[in-house]
C-alpha positions in Angstrom: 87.1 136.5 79.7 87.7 139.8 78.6 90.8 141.0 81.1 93.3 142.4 78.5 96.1 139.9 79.9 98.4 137.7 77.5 99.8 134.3 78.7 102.8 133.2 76.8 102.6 128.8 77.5 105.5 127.1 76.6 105.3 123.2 76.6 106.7 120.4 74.4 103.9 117.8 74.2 101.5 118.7 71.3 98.3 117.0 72.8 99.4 118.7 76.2 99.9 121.8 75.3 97.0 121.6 72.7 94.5 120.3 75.7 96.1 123.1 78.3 95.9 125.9 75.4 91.8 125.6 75.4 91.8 126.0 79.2 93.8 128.7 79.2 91.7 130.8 76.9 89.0 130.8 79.6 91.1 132.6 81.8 93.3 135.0 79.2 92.9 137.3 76.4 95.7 136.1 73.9 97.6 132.5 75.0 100.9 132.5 72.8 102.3 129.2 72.5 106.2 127.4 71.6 107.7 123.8 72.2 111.0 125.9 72.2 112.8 128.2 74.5 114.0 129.9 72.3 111.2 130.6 70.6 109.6 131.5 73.9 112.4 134.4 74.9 111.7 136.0 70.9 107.2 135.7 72.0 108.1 137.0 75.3 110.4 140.5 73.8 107.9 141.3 71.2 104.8 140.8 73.1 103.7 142.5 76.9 103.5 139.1 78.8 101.5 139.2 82.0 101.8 135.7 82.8 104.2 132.9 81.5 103.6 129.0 82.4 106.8 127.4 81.7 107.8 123.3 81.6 110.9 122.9 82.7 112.0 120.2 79.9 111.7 121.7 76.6 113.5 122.2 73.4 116.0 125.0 73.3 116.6 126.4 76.6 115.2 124.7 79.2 112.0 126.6 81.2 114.7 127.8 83.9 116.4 129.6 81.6 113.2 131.4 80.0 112.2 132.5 83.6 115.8 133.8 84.7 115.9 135.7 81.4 112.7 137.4 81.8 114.0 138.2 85.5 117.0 140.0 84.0 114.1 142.8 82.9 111.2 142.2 84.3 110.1 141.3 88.1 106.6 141.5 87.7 105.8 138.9 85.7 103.9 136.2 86.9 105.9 132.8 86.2 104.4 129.4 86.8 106.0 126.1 86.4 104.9 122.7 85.3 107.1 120.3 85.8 107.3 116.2 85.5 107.8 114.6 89.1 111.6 113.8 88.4 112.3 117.5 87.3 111.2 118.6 91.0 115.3 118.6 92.3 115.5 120.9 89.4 113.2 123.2 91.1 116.0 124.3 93.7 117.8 126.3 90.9 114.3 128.7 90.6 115.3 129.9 94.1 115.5 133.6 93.2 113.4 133.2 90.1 109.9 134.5 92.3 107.9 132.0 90.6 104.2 131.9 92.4 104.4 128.1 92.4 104.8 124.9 90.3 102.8 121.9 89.3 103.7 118.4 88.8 102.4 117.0 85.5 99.8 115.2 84.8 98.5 118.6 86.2 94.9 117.9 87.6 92.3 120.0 86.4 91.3 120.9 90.0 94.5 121.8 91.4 94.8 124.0 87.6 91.8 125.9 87.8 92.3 127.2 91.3 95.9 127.7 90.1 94.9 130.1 87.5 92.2 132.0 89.5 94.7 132.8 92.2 97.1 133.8 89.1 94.3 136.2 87.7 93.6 137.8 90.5 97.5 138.4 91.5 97.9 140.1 88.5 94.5 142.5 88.3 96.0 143.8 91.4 99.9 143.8 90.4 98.6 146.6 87.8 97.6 148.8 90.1 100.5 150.5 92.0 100.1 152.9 94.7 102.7 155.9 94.0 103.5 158.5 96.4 100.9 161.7 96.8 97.8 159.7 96.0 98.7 158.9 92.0 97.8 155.2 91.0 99.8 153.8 87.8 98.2 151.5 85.8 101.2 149.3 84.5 99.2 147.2 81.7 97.5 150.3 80.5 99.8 153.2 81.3 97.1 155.0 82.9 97.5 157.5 85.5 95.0 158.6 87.7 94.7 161.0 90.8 91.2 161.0 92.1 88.8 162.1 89.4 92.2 163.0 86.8 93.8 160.9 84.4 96.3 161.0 81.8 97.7 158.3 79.6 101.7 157.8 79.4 103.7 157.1 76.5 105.5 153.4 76.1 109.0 155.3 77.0 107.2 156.7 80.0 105.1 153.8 81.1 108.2 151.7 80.8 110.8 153.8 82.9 108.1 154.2 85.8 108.1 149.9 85.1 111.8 149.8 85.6 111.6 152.5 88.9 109.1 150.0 90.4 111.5 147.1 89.5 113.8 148.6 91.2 112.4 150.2 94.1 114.9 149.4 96.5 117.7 151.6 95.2 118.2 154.5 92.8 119.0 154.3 88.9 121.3 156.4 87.4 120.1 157.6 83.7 122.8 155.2 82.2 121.4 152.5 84.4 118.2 152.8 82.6 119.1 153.5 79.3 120.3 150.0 79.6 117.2 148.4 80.3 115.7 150.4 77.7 118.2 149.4 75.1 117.9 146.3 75.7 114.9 146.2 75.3 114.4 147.8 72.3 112.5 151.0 73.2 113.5 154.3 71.6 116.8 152.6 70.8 118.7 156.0 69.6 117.5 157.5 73.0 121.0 158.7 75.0 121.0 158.6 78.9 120.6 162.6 78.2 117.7 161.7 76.6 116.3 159.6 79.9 116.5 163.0 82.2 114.9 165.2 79.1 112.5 162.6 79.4 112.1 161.8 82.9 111.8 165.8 83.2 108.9 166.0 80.6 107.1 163.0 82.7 107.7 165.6 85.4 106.0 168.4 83.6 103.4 166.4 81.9 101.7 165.1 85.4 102.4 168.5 86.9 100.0 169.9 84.1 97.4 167.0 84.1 97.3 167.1 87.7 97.6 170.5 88.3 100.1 169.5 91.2 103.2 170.0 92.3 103.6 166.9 94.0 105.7 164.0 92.5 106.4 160.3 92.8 110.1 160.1 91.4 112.9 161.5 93.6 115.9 163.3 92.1 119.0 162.6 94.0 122.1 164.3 92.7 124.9 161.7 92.0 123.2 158.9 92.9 119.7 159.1 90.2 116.7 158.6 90.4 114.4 156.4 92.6 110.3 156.1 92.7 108.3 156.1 95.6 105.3 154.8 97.3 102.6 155.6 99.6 
């Protein structure tokens, strides 16, 4: 299946996760694979995860504590859960984690398969976001597209329209993400300066492409900057 989406599958039991892994290939581009949480946060910062299937009991830091660490950055991944049937208590603490669901283990191939079709098809259309003034953003590609125009974004670019979206509820100062960015790793000497120059260039840069005007980010003085939707 040629979809461009990675799966990062984290699971303890060789002959499970060795079984699972050739499933999963079906369905995904690149499967990355750990026993260890640990290892599992280091796959998940160096790679652009679309999905992660987590089991709750694993060496390192448990599968709770991958998810809830790849919420600190990132609200669009999609997080599944396999769990054994006396981790399912456990379950309570993924509250506010927005997993799409969990599955007992021995997972049955049935209840899998559907599992991952739904999963697929939840994250073709996650990519495609619906911004303000008719511009789709392609967030696995950095495409974006306005009727018959396209341009391609940068990874700075693509990632602070990521972090807008993440945060669509409220507005971001430039220090607010410069943080995220930091912490990720991206342009790591850029200053929050640096975010408006850039942010402003973004501005520019679609206003050429486009030959528009018309914008999806909103500029509000002393309180940042905030993106918006149709």
């Amino acid at each position: 299946m040629k979809n461009g989406l990675t799966l990062l599958y984290v699971e303890d039991d060789k002959v499970v996760r060795d079984n699972l892994e050739e499933i999963f290939k079906a369905y995904f581009d690149r499967v990355l694979t750990t026993d260890n949480g640990n290892k599992a946060i280091e796959l998940y910062e160096a790679n652009d995860i679309d999905v992660a299937i987590l089991d709750i009991s694993i060496l390192g830091i448990n599968g709770l504590k991958v998810a809830a660490k790849i919420r600190e950055t990132n609200q669009s991944t999609v997080i599944l859960m396999l769990s054994a049937y006396s981790d399912k208590d456990k379950l309570l603490e993924a509250i506010n984690l927005n997993l799409i669901g969990y599955l007992v283990k021995p997972v049955k191939h049935k209840e899998l398969k559907a599992t991952l079709e739904k999963i697929v098809a939840k994250v073709k259309n996650n990519n495609i976001i619906t911004l303000s003034n008719n511009y789709l953003f392609n967030r696995k590609s950095g495409v974006m597209s306005n009727f018959d125009k396209v341009t391609t974004l940068t990874k700075s670019e693509k990632k602070i329209i990521q972090i807008l979206i993440d945060n669509k509820h409220s507005f971001m100062s430039s220090l607010d993400i410069h943080a995220i960015l930091f912490y990720e790793e991206i342009e790591t000497d850029m200053s929050s300066n640096s975010v408006t120059q850039l942010i402003s260039r973004l501005n520019k840069k679609v206003a050429m492409a486009f030959d528009s005007h018309e914008y999806f980010i909103e500029n509000c003085y002393g309180a940042g900057y905030k993106i918006n939707f149709n």
